[in-house]
Each structure stands twice: as C-alpha cells, then as structure tokens.
mmCIF file of the N, C-alpha and C atoms, coordinates in Angstrom:
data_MODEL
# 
_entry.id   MODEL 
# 
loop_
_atom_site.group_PDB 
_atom_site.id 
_atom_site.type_symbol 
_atom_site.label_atom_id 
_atom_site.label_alt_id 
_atom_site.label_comp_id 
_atom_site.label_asym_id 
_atom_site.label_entity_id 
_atom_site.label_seq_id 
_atom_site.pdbx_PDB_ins_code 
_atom_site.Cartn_x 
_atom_site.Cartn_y 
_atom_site.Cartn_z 
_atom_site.occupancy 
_atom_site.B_iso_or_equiv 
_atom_site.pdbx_formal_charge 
_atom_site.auth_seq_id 
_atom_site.auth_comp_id 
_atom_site.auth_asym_id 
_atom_site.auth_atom_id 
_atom_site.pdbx_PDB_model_num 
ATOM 1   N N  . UNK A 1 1  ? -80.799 -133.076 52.213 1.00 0.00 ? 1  UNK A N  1 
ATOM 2   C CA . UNK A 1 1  ? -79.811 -132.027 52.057 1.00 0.00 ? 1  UNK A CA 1 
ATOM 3   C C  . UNK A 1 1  ? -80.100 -130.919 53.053 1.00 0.00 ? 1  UNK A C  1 
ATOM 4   N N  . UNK A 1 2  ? -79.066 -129.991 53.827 1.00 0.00 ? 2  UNK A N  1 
ATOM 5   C CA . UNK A 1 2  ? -79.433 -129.530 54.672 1.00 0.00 ? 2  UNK A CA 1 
ATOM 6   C C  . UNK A 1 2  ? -78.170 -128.027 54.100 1.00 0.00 ? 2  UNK A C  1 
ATOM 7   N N  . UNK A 1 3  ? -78.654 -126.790 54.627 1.00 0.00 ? 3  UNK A N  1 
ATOM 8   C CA . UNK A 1 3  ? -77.419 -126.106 54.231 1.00 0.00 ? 3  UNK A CA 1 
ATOM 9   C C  . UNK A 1 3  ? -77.186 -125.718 55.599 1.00 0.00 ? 3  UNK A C  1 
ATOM 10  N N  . UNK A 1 4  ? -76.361 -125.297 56.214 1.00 0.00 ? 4  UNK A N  1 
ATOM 11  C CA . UNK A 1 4  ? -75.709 -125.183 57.448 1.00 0.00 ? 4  UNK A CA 1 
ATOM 12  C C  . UNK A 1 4  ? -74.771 -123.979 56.922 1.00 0.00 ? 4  UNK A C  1 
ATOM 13  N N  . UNK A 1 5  ? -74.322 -122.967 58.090 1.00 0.00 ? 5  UNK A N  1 
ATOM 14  C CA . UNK A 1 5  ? -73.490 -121.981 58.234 1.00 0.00 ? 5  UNK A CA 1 
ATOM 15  C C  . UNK A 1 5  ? -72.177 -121.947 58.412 1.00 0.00 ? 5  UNK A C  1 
ATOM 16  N N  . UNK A 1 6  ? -70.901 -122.291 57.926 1.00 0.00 ? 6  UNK A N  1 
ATOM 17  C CA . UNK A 1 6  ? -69.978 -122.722 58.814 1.00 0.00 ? 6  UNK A CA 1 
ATOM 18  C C  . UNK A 1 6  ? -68.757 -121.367 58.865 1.00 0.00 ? 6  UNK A C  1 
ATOM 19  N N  . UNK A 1 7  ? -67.753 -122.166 58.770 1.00 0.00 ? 7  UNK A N  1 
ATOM 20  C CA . UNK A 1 7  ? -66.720 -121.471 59.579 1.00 0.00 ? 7  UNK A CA 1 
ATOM 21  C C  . UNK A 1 7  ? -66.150 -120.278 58.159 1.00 0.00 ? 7  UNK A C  1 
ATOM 22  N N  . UNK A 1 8  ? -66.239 -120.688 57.162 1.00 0.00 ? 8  UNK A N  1 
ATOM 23  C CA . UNK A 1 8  ? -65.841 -120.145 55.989 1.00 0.00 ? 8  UNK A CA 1 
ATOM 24  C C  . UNK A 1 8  ? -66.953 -119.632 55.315 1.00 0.00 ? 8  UNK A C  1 
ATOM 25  N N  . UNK A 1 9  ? -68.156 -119.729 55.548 1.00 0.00 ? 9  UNK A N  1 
ATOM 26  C CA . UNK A 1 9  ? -69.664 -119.592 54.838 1.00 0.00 ? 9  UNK A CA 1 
ATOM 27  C C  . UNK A 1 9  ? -70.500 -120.394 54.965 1.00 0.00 ? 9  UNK A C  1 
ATOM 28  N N  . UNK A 1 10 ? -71.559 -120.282 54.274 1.00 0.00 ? 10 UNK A N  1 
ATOM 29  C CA . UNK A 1 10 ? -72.644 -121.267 54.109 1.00 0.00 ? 10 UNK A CA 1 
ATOM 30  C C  . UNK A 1 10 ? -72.255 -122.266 53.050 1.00 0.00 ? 10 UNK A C  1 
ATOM 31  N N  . UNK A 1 11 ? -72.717 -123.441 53.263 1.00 0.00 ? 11 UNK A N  1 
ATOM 32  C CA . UNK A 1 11 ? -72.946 -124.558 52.910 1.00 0.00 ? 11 UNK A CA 1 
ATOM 33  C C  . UNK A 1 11 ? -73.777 -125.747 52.983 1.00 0.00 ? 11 UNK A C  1 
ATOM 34  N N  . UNK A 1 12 ? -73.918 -126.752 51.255 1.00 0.00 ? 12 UNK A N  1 
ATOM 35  C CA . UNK A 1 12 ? -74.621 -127.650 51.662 1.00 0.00 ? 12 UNK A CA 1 
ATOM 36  C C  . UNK A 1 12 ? -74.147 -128.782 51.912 1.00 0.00 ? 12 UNK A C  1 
ATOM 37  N N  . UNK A 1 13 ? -74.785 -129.604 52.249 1.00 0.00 ? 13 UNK A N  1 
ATOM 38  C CA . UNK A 1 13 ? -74.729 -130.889 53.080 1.00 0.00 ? 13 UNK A CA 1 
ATOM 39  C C  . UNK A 1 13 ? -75.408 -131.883 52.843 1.00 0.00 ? 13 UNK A C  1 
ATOM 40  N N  . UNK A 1 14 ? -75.012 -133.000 52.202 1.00 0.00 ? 14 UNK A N  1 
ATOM 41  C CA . UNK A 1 14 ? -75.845 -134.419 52.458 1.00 0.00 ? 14 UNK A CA 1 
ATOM 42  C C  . UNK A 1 14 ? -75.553 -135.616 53.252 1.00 0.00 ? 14 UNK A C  1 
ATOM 43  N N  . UNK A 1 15 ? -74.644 -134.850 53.926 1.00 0.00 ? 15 UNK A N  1 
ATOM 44  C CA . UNK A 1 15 ? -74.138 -135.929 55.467 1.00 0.00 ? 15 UNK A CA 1 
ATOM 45  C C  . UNK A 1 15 ? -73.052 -136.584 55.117 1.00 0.00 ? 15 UNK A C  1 
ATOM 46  N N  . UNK A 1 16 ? -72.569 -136.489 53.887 1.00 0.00 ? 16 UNK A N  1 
ATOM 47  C CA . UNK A 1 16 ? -70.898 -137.000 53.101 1.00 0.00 ? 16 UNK A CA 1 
ATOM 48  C C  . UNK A 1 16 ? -70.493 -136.370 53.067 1.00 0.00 ? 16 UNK A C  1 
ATOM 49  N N  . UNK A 1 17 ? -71.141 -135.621 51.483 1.00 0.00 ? 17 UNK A N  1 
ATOM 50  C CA . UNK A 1 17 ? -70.213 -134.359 50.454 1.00 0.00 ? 17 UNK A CA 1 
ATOM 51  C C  . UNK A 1 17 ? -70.726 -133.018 51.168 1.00 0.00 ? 17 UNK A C  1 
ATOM 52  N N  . UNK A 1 18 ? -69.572 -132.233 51.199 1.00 0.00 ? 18 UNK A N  1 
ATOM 53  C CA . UNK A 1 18 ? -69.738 -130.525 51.770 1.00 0.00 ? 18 UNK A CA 1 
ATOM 54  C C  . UNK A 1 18 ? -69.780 -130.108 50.497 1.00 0.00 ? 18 UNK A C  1 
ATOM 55  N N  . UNK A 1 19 ? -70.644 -129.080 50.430 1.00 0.00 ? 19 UNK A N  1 
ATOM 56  C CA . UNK A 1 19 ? -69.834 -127.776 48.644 1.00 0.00 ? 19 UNK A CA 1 
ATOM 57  C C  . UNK A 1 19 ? -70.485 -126.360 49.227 1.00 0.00 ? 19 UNK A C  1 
ATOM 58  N N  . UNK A 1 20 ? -69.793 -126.087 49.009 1.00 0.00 ? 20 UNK A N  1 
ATOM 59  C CA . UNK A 1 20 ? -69.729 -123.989 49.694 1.00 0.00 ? 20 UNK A CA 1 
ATOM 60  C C  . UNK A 1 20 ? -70.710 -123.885 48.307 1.00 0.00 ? 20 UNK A C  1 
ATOM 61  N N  . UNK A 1 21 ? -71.452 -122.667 49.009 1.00 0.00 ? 21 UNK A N  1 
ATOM 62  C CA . UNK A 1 21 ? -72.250 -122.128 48.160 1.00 0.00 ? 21 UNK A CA 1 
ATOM 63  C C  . UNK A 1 21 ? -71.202 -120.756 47.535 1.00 0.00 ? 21 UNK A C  1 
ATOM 64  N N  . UNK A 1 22 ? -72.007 -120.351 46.226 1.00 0.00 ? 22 UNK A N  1 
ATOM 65  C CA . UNK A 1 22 ? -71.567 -119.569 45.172 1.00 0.00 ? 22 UNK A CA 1 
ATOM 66  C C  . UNK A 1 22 ? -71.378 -118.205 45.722 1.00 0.00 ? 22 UNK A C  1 
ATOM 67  N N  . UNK A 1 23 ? -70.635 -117.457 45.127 1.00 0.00 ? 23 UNK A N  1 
ATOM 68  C CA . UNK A 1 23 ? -71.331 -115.833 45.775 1.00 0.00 ? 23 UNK A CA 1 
ATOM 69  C C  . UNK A 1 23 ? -72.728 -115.504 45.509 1.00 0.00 ? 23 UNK A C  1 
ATOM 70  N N  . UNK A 1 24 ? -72.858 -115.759 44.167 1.00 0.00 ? 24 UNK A N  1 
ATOM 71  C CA . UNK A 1 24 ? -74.147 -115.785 43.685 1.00 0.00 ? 24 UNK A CA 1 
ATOM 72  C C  . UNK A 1 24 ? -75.214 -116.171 44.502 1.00 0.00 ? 24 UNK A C  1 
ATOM 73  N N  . UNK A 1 25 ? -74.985 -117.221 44.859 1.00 0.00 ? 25 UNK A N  1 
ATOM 74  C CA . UNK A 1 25 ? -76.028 -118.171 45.702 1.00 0.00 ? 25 UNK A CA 1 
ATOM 75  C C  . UNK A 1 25 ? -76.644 -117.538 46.690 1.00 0.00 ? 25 UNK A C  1 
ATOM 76  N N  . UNK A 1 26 ? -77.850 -117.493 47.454 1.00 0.00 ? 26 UNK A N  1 
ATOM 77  C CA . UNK A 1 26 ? -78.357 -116.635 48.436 1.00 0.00 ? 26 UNK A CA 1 
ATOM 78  C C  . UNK A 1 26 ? -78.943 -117.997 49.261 1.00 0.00 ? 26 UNK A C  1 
ATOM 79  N N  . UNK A 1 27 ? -78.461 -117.653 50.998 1.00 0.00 ? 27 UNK A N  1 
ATOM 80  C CA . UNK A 1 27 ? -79.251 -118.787 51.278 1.00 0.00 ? 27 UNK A CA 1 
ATOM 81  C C  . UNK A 1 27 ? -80.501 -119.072 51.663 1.00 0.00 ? 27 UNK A C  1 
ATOM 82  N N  . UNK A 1 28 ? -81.601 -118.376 51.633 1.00 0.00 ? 28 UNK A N  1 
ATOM 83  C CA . UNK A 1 28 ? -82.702 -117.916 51.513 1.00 0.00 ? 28 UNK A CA 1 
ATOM 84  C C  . UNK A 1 28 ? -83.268 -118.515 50.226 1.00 0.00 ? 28 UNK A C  1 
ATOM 85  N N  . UNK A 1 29 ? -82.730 -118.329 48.984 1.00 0.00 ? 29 UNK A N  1 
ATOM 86  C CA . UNK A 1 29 ? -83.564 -118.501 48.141 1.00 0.00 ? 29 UNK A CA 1 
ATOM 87  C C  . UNK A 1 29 ? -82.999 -120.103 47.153 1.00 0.00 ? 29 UNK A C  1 
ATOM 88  N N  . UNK A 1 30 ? -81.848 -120.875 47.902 1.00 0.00 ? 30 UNK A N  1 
ATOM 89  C CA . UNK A 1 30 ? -81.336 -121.759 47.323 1.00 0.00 ? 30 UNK A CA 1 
ATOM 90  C C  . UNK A 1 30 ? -82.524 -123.092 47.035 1.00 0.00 ? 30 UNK A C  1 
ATOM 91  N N  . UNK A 1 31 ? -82.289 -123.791 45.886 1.00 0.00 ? 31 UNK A N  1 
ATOM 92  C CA . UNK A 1 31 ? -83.828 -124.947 45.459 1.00 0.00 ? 31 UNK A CA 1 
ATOM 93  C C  . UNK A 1 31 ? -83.250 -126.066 45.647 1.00 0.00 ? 31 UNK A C  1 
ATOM 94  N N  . UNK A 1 32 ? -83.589 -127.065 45.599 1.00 0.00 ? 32 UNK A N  1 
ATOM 95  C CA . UNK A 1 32 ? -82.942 -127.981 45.403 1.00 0.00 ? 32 UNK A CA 1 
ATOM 96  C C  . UNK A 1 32 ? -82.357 -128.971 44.587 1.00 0.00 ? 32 UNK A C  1 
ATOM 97  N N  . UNK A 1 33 ? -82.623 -128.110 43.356 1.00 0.00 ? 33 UNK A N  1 
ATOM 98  C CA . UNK A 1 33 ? -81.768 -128.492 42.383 1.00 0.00 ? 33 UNK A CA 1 
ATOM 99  C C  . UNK A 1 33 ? -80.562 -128.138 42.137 1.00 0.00 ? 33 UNK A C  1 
ATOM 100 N N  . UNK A 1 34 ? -80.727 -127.052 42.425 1.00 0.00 ? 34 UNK A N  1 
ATOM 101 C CA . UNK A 1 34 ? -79.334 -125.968 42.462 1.00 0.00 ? 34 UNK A CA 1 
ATOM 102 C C  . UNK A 1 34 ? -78.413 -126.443 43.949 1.00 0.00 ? 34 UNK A C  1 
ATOM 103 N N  . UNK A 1 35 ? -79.126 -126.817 44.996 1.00 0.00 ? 35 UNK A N  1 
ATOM 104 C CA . UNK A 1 35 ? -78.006 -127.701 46.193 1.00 0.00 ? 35 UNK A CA 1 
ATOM 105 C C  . UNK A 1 35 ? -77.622 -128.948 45.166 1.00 0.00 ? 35 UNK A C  1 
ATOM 106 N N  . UNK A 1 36 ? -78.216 -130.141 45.313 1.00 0.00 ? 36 UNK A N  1 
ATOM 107 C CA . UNK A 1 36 ? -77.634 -130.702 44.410 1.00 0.00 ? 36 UNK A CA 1 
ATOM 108 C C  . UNK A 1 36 ? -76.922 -130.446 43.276 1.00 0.00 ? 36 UNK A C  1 
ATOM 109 N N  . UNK A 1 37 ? -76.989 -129.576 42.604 1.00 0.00 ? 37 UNK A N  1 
ATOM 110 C CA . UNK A 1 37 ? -76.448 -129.089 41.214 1.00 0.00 ? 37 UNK A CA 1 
ATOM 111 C C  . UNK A 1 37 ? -74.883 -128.927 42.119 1.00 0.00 ? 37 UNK A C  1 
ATOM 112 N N  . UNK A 1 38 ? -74.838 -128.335 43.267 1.00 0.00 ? 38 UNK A N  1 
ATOM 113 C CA . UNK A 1 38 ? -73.923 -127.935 43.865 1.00 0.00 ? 38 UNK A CA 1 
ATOM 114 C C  . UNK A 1 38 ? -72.750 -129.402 44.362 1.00 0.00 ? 38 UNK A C  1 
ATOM 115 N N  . UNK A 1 39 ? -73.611 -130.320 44.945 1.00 0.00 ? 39 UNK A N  1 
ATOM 116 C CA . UNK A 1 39 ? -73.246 -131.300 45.715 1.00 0.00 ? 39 UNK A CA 1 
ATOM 117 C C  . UNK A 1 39 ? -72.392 -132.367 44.454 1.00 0.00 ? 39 UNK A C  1 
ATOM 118 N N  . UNK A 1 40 ? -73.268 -132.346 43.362 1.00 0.00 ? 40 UNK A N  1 
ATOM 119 C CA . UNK A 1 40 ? -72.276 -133.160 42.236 1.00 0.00 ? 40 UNK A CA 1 
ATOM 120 C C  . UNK A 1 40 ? -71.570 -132.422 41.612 1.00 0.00 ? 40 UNK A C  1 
ATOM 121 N N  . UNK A 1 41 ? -71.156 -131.379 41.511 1.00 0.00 ? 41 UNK A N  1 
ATOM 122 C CA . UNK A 1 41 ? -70.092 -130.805 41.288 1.00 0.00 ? 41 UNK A CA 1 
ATOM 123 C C  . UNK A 1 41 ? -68.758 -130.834 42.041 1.00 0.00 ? 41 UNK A C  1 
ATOM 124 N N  . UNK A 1 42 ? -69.349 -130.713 43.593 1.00 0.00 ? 42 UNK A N  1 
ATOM 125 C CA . UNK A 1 42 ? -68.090 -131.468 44.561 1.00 0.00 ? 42 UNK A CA 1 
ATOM 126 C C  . UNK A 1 42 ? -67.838 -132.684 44.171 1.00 0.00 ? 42 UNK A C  1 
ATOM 127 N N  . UNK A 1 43 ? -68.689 -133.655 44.241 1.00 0.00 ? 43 UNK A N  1 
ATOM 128 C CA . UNK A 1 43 ? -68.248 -135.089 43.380 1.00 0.00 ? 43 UNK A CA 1 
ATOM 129 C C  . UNK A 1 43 ? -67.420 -135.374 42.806 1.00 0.00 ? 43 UNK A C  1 
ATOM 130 N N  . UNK A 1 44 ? -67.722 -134.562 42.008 1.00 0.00 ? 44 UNK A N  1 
ATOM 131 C CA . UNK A 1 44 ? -67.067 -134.927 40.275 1.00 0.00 ? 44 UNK A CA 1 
ATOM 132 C C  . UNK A 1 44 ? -65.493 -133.957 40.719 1.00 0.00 ? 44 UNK A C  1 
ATOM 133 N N  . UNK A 1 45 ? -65.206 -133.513 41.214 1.00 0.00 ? 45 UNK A N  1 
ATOM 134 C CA . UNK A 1 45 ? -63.748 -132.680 41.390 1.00 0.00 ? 45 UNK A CA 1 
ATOM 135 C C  . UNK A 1 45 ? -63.066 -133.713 42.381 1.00 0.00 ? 45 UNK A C  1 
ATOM 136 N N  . UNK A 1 46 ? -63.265 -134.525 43.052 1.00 0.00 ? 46 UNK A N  1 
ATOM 137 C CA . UNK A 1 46 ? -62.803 -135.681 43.838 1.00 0.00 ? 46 UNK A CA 1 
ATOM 138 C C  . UNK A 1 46 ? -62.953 -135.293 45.373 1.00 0.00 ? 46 UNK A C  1 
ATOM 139 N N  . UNK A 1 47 ? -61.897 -135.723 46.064 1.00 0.00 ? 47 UNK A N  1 
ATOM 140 C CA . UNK A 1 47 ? -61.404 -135.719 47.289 1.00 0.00 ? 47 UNK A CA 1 
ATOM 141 C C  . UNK A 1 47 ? -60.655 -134.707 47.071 1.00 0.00 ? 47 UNK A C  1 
ATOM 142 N N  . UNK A 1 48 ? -60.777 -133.972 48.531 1.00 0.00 ? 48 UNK A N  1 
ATOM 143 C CA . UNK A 1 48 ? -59.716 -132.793 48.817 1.00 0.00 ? 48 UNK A CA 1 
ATOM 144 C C  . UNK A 1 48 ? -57.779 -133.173 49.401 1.00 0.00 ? 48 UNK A C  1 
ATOM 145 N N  . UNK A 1 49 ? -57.041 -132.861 48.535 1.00 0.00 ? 49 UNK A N  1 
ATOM 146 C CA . UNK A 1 49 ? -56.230 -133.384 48.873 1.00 0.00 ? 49 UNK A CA 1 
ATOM 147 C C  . UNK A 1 49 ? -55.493 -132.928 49.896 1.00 0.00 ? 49 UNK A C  1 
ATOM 148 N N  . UNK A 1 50 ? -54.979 -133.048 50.710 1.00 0.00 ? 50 UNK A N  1 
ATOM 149 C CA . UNK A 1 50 ? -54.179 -132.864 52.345 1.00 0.00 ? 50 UNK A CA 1 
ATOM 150 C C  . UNK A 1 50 ? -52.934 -132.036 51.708 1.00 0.00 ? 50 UNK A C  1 
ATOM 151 N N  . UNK A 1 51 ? -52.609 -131.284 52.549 1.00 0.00 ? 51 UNK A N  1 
ATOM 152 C CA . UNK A 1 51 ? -51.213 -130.543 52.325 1.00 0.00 ? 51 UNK A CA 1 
ATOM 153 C C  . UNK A 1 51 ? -49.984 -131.674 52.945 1.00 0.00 ? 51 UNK A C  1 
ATOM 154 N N  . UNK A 1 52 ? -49.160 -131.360 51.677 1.00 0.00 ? 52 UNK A N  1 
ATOM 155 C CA . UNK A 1 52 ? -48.253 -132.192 52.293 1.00 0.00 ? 52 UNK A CA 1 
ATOM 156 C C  . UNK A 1 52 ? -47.311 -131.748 53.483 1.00 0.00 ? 52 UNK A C  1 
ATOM 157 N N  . UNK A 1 53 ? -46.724 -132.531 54.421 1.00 0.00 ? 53 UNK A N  1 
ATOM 158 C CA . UNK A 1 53 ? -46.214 -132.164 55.399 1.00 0.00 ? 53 UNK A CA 1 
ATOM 159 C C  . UNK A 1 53 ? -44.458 -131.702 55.119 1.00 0.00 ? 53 UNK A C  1 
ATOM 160 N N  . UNK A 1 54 ? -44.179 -131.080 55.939 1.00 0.00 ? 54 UNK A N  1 
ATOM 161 C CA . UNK A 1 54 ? -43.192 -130.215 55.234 1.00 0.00 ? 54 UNK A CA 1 
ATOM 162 C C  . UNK A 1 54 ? -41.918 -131.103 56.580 1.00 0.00 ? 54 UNK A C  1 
ATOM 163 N N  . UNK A 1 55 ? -40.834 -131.182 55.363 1.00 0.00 ? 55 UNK A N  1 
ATOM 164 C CA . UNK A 1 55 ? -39.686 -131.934 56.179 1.00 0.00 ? 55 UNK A CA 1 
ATOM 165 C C  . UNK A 1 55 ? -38.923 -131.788 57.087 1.00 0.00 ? 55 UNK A C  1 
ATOM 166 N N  . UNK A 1 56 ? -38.585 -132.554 58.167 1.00 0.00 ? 56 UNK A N  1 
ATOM 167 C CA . UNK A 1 56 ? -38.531 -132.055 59.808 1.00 0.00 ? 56 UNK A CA 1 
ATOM 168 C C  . UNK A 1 56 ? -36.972 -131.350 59.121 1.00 0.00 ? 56 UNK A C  1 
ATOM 169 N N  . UNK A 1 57 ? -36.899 -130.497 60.073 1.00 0.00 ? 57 UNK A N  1 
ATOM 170 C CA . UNK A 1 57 ? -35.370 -129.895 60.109 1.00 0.00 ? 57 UNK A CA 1 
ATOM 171 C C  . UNK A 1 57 ? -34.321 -130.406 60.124 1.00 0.00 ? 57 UNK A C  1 
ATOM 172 N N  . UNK A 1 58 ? -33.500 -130.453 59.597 1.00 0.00 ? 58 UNK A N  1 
ATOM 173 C CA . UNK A 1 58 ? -31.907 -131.117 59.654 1.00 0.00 ? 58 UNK A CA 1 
ATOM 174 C C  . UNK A 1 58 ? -31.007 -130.508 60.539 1.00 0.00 ? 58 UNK A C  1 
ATOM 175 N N  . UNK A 1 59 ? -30.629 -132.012 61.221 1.00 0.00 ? 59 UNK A N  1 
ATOM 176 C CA . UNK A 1 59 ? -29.957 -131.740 62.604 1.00 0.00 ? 59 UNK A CA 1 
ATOM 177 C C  . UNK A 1 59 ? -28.599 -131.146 62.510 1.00 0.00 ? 59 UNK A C  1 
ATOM 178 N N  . UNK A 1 60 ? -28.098 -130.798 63.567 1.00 0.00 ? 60 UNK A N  1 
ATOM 179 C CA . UNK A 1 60 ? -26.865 -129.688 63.042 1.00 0.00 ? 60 UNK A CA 1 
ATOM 180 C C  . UNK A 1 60 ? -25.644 -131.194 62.790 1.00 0.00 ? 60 UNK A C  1 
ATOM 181 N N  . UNK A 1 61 ? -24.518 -130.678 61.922 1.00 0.00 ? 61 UNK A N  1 
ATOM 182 C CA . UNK A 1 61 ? -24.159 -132.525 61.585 1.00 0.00 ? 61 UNK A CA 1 
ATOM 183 C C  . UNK A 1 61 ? -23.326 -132.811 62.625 1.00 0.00 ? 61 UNK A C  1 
ATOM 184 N N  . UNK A 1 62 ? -22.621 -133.557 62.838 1.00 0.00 ? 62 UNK A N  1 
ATOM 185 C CA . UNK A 1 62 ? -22.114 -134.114 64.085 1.00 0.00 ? 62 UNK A CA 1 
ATOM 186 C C  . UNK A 1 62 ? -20.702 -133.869 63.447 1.00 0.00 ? 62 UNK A C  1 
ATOM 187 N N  . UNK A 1 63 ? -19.700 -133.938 65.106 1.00 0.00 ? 63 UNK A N  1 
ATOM 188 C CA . UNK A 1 63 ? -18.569 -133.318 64.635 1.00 0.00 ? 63 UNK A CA 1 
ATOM 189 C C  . UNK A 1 63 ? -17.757 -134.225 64.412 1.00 0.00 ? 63 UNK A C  1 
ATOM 190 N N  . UNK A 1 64 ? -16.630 -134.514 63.793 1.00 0.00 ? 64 UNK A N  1 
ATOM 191 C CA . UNK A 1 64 ? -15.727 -135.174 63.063 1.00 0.00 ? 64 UNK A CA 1 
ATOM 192 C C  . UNK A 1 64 ? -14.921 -135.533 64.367 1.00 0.00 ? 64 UNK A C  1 
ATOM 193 N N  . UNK A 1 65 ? -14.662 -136.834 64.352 1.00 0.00 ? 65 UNK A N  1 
ATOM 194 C CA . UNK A 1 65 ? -14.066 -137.524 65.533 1.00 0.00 ? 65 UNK A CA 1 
ATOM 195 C C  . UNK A 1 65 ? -12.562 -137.012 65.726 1.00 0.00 ? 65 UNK A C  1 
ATOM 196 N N  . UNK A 1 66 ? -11.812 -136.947 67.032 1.00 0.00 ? 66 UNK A N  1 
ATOM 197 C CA . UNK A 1 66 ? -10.829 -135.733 66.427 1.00 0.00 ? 66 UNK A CA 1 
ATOM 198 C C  . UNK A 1 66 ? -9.673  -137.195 65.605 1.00 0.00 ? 66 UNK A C  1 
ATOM 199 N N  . UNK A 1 67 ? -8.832  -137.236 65.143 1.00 0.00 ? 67 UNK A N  1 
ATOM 200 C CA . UNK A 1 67 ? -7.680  -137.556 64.407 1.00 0.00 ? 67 UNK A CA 1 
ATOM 201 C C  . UNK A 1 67 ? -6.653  -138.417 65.219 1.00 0.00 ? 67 UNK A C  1 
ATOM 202 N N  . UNK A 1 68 ? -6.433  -139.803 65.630 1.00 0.00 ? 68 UNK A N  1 
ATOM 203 C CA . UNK A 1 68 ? -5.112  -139.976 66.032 1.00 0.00 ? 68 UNK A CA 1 
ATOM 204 C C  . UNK A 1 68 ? -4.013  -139.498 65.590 1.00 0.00 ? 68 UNK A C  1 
ATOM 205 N N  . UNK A 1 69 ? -3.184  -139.017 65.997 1.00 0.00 ? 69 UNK A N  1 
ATOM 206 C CA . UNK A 1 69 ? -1.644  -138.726 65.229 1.00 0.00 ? 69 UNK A CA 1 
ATOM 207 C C  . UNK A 1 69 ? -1.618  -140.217 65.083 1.00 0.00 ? 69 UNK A C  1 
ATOM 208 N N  . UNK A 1 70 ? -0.649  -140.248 63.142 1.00 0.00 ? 70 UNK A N  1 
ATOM 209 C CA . UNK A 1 70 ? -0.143  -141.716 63.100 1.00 0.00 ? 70 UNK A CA 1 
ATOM 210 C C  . UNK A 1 70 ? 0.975   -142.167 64.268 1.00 0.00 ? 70 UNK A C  1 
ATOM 211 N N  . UNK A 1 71 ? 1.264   -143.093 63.989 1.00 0.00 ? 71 UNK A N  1 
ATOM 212 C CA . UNK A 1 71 ? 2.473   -143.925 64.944 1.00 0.00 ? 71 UNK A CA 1 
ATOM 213 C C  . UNK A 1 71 ? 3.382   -143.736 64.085 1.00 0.00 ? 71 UNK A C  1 
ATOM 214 N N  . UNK A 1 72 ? 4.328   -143.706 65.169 1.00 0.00 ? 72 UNK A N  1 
ATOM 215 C CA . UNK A 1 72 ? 5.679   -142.820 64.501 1.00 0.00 ? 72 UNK A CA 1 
ATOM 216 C C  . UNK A 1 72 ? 6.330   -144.071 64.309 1.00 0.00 ? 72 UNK A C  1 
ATOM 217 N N  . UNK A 1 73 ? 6.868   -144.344 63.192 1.00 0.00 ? 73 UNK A N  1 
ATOM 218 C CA . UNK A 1 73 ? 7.330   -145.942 62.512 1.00 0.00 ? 73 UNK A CA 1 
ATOM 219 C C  . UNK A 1 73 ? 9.266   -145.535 63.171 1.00 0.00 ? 73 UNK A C  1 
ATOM 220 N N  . UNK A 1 74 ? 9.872   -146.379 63.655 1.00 0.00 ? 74 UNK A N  1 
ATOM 221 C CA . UNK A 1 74 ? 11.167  -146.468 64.007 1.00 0.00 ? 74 UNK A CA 1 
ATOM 222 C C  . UNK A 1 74 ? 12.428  -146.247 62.936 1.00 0.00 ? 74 UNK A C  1 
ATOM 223 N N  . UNK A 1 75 ? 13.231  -145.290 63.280 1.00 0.00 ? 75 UNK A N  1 
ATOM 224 C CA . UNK A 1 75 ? 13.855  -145.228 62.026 1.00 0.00 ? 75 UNK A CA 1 
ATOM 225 C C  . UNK A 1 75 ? 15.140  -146.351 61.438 1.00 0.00 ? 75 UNK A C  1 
ATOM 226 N N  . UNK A 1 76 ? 15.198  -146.831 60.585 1.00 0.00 ? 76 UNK A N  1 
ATOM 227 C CA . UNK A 1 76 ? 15.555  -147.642 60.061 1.00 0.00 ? 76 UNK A CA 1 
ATOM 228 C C  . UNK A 1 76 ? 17.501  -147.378 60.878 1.00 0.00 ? 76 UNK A C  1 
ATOM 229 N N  . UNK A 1 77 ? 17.541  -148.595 61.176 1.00 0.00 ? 77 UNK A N  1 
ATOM 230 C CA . UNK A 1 77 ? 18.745  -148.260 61.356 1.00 0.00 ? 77 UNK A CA 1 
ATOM 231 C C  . UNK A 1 77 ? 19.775  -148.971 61.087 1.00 0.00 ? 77 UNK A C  1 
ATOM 232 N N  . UNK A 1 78 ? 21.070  -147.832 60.664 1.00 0.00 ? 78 UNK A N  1 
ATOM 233 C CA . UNK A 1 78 ? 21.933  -147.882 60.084 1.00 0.00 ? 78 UNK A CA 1 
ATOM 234 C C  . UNK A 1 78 ? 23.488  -148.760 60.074 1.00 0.00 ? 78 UNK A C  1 
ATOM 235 N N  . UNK A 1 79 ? 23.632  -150.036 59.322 1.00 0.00 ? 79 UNK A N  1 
ATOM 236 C CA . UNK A 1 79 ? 25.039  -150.566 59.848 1.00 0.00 ? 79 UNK A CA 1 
ATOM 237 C C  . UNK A 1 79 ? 25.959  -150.099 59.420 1.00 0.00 ? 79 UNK A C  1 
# 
C-alpha cells in the first residue's frame, strides 16, 4: 500500500483500488490498518460509475418538399 498525493488530495493505493483519505486522516500519521480499513471500504461501494453522456443536439428539421399544384382534371363536357 502506498499513499501518494494527487490531484484532489492524498490518497491510498494498492495498485487497483484508489480511496481518498478522510479529513480526519493525517498523512503523516496514517497505519495500516486504517489504509486498508480505507481500501475495503472503496471495495465494498463498487465501481465508480461514468457520467452518462449527454445527447448530441437535434438537427434543425428539414424543410417540407415544396407541393405540386394538383392537375387540373378537364371539364366534363357538355352535349
């Protein structure tokens, strides 16, 4: 187990599981029961789940084809 400094705080490490240390926690005086105590607690809460990705934009809609005028039908004609 190793604790390392990172980007958000300190943390420990067993080359798998990450778990941020406590506020409480000092890293100076951390044991190694208490890292571990730390490391199966990440365990046991699972995998971190991914943000879901957010849905591409909707395209502007396409324009309505224009209209033939109907065909003008012949008028019936008269005997």
């Amino acid at each position: 187990m190793v604790i390392k400094d990172g980007r958000f705080g300190p943390y420990v490490t067993d080359g798998e599981t990450n778990a941020s240390l406590r506020k409480g926690d000092d890293v100076a005086s951390i044991t190694d029961e208490r890292a571990s105590e730390l490391l199966a607690d990440r365990r046991a809460r699972g995998p971190v789940k991914k943000a879901a990705k957010k849905a591409p934009a909707k395209k502007a809609a396409k324009k309505a084809a224009a209209k033939k005028a109907p065909a003008k039908k012949a008028a019936a004609k008269k005997s």
